[in-house]
C-alpha positions as CSV (number, residue, x, y, z in Angstrom):
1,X,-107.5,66.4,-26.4
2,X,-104.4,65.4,-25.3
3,X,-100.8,66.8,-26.9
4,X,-100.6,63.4,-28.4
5,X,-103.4,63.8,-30.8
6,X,-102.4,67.5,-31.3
7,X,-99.0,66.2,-32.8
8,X,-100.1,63.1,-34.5
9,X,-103.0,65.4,-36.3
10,X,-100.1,67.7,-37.2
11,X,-98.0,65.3,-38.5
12,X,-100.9,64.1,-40.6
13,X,-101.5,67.4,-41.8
14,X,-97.7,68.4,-42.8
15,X,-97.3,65.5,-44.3
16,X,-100.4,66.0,-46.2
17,X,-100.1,70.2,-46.9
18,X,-99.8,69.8,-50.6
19,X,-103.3,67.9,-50.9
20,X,-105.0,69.3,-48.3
21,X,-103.5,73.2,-48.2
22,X,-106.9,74.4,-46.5
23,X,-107.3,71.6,-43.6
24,X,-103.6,72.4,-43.5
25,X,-104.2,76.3,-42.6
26,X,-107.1,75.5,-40.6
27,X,-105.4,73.4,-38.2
28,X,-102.5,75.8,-37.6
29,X,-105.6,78.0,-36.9
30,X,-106.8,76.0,-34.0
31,X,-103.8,75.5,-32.7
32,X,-102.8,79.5,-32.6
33,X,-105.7,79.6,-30.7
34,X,-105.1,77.1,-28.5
35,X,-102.0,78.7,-27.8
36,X,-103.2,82.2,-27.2
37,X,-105.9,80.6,-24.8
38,X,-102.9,79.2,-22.8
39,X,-100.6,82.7,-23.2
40,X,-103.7,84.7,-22.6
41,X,-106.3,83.9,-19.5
42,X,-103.3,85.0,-17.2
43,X,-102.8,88.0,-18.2
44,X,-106.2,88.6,-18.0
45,X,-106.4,87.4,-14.5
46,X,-103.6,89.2,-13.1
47,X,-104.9,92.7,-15.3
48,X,-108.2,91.8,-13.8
49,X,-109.4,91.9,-17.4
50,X,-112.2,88.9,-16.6
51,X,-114.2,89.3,-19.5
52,X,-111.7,87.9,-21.7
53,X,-111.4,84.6,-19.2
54,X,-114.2,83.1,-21.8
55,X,-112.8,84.1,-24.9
56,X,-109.6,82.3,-23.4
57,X,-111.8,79.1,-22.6
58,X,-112.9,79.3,-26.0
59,X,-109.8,79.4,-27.7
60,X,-108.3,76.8,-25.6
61,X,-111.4,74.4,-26.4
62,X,-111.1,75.2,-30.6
63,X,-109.0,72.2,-31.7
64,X,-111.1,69.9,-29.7
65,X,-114.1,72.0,-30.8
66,X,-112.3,71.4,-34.6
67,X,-112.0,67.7,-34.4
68,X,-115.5,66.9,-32.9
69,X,-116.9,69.2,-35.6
70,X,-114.9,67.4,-38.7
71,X,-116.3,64.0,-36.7
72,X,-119.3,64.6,-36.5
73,X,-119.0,65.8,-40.7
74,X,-117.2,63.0,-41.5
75,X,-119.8,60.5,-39.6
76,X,-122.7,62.2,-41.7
77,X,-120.8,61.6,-44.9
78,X,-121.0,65.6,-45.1
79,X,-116.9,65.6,-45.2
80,X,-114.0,63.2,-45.6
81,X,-111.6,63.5,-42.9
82,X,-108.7,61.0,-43.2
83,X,-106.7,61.7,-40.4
84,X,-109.2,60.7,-38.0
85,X,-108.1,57.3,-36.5
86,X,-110.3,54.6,-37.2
């Protein structure tokens, strides 16, 4: 997922956080994530603290793990997800 998409999605969602206050909160979720993925696996490197190197993958792969998820709902007609680009 590139920043691109990060930033349109959370444009979509601010825009949209008086409708949708839970996909809203969700999505600043994944992104805190994402960001602690990034902050995180070097620390862990340099304290040699390697089993938290896949909780760091993890956390780095949950928007795009997010947005393949709320596809693959929306696709099914399980979810509506309108800020998916048609």
């Amino acid at each position: 997922m590139t920043l691109n998409e990060l930033q349109r999605i959370k444009q979509w969602h601010v825009a949209h956080r008086r409708d949708h206050p839970v996909e809203y909160h969700l999505w600043d979720a994944m992104l805190t994530l994402w960001v602690m993925g990034w902050v995180g696996w070097l620390p862990a490197y340099a304290f040699e603290q390697f089993w938290t190197m896949p909780l760091c993958a993890l956390a780095i792969a949950a928007p795009s793990m997010y947005v393949a998820w709320r596809i693959k709902a929306h696709r099914a007609h399980k979810l509506r997800c309108d800020w998916l680009r048609s």
